[in-house]
C-alpha positions as CSV (number, residue, x, y, z in Angstrom):
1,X,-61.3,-193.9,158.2
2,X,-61.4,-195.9,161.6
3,X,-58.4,-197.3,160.5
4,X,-56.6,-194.3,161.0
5,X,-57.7,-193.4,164.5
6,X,-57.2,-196.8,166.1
7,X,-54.0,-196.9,167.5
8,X,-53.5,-193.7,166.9
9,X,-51.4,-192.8,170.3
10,X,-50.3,-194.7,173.4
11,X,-51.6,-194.8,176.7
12,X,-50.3,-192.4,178.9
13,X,-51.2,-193.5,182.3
14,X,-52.8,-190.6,183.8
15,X,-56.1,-190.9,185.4
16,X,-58.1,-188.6,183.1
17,X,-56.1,-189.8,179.8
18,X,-59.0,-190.9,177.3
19,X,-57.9,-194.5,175.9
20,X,-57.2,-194.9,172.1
21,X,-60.7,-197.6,172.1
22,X,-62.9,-194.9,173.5
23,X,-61.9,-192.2,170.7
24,X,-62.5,-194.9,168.2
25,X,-65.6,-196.2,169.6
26,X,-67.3,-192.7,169.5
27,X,-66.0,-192.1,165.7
28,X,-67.4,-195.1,164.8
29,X,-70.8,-194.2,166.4
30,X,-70.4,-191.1,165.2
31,X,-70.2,-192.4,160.7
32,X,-72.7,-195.0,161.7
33,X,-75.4,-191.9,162.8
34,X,-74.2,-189.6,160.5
35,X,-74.6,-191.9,157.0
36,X,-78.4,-192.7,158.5
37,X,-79.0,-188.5,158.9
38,X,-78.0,-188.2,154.9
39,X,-80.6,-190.4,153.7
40,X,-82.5,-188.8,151.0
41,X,-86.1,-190.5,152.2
42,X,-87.0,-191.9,155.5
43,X,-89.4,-194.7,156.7
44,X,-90.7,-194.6,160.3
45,X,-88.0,-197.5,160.8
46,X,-84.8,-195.2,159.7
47,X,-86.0,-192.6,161.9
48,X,-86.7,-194.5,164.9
49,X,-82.9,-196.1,163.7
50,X,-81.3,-192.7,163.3
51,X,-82.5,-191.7,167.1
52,X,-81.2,-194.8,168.6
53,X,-78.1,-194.2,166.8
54,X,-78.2,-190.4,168.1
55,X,-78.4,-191.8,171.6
56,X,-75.5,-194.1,171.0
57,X,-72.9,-191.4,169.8
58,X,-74.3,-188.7,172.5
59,X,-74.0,-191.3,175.7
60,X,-70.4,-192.0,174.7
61,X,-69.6,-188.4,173.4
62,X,-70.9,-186.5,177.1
63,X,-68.9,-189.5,178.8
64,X,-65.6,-188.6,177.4
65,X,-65.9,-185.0,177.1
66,X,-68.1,-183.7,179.5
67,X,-65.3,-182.9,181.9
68,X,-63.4,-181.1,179.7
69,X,-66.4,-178.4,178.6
70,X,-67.0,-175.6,180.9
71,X,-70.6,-175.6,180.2
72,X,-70.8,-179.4,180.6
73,X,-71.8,-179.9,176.8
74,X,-75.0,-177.7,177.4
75,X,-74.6,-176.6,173.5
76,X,-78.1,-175.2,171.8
77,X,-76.8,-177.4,168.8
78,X,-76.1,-180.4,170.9
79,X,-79.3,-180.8,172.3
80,X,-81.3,-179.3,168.8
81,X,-80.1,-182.9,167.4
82,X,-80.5,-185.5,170.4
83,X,-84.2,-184.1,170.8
84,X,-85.4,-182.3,168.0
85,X,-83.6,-183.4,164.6
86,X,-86.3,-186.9,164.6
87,X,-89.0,-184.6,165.0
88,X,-88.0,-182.2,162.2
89,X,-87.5,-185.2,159.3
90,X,-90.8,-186.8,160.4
91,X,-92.6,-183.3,159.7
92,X,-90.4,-181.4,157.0
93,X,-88.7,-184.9,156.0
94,X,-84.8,-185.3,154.8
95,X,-82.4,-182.3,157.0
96,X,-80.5,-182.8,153.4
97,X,-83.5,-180.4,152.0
98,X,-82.9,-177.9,154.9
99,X,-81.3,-174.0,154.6
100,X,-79.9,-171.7,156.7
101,X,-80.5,-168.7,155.0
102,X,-84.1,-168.1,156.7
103,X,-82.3,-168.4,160.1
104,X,-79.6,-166.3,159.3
105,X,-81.5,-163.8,158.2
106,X,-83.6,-164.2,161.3
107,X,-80.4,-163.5,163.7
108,X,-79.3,-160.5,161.7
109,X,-82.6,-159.0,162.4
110,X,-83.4,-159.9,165.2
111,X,-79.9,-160.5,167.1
112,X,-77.1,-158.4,165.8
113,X,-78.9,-154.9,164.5
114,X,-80.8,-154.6,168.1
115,X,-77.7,-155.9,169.9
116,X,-75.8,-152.7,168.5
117,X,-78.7,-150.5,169.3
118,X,-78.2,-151.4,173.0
119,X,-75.7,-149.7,175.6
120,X,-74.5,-153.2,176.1
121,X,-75.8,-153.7,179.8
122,X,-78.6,-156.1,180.3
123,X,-78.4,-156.6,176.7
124,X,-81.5,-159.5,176.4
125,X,-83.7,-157.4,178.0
126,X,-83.0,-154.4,175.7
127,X,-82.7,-156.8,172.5
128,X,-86.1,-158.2,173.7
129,X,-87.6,-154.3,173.9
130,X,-86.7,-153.0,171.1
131,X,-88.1,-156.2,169.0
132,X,-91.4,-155.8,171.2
133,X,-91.8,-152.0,170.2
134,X,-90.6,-153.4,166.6
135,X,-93.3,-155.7,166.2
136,X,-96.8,-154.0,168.2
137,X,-95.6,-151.2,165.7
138,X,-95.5,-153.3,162.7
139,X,-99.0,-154.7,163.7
140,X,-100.2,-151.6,164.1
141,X,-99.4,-149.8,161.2
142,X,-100.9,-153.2,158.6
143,X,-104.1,-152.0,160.5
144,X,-106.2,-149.0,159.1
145,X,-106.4,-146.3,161.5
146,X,-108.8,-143.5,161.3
147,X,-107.8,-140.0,160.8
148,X,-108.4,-137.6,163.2
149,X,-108.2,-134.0,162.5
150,X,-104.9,-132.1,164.3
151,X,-105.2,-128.9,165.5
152,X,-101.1,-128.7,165.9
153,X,-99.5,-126.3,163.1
154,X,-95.8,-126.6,162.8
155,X,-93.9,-124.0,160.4
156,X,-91.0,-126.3,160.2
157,X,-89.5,-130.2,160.4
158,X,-86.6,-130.9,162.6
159,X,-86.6,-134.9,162.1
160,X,-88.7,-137.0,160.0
161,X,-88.3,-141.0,160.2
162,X,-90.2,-144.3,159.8
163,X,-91.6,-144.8,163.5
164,X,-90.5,-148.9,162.8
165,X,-86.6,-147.8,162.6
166,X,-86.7,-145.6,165.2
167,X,-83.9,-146.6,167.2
168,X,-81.9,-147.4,164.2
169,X,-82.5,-143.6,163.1
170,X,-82.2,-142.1,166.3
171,X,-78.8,-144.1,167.6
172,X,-77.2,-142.4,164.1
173,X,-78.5,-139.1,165.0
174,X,-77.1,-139.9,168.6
175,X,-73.7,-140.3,167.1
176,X,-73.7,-136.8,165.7
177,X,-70.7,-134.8,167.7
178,X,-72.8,-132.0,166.4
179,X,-75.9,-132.6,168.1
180,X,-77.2,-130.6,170.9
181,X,-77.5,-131.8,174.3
182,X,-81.6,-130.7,174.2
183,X,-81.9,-132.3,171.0
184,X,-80.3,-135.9,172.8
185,X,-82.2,-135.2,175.8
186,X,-85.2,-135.4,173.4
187,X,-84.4,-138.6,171.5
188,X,-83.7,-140.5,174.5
189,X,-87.1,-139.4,175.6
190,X,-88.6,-140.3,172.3
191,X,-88.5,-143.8,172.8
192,X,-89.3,-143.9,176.4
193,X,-92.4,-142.5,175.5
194,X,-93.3,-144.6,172.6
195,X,-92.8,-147.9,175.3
196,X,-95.7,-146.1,177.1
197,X,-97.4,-145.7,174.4
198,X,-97.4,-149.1,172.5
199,X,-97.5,-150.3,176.2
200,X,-94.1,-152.1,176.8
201,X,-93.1,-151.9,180.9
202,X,-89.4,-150.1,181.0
203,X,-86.7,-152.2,182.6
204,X,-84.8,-150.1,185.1
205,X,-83.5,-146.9,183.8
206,X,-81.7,-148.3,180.8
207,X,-81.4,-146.2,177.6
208,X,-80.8,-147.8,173.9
């Protein structure tokens, strides 16, 4: 398909204009190092081949188009295949093998259900919490813990919830117009506690 992008438009004369050769040299690159990353089995040659051609594209790519990005072409996917990709086929072998479904189910977890748990201000931090408490209570509850006898009697249950989808639980009983204000008071309070508990430092006074 070079054919079609050479001499595709005229020069225009303006200092930044990117010339017609430059486009096409970079979509050239560009089939040569994509054909070598569909190869179905790779020698130690067609790696080190594919890199060199991965260098080649990139250089000419971040020449032309860096100016134009507001992040300067600082992409996660970007720099996942100028560093990374070689190292992936030579331990997993041919990317044509590879799935995202394991990934994607990895963001929804851990990504978009805690991001709507938070109250959307320092949003890592809170993300990162609330997959901390998720996992030192996962741990714990795989590991046999001894009963202990309770001398605590209660005639009657208010809540009753997994601990391990507690903010999941407690943000839909949050939502309830019907709730009272003690009853919110408490849940905030709930999960501050369980962070001293399980051990996890608070981060200002944010609440999930």
């Amino acid at each position: 398909m070079i054919f079609i992008v050479n001499e595709l438009y005229e020069d225009s004369g303006s200092p930044n204009f990117i010339k017609n050769n430059k486009i096409t040299e970079v979509y050239l690159e560009w089939n040569k190092m994509y054909l070598l990353s569909r190869k179905e089995n790779y020698e130690e040659s067609d790696v080190t081949l594919l890199q060199e051609s991965i260098n080649e594209w990139t250089k000419l790519f971040i020449e032309l188009f860096k100016e134009y990005s507001k992040s300067e072409l600082q992409f996660p996917k970007l720099h996942s295949w100028v560093f990374h990709i070689c190292s992936s086929i030579r331990e997993f072998g041919a990317i044509n093998g590879y799935t995202t479904e394991t990934y994607e189910s990895l963001h929804k977890d851990y990504v978009k259900k805690p991001y709507k748990l938070t109250n959307k201000k320092e949003i890592e931090k809170q993300i990162m919490k609330i997959i901390r408490r998720k996992a030192i209570i996962t741990e714990s509850s795989s590991k046999e813990i001894p009963k202990t006898p309770i001398a605590l009697k209660y005639s009657k249950k208010l809540y009753e919830f997994c601990i391990q989808n507690a903010e999941i639980y407690i943000q839909t009983r949050m939502n309830d117009p019907d709730l009272k204000k003690e009853m919110k008071l408490g849940f905030e309070k709930f999960l501050e506690c369980l962070d001293v508990q399980l051990g996890i430092k608070s981060h200002g006074a944010n609440k999930n």
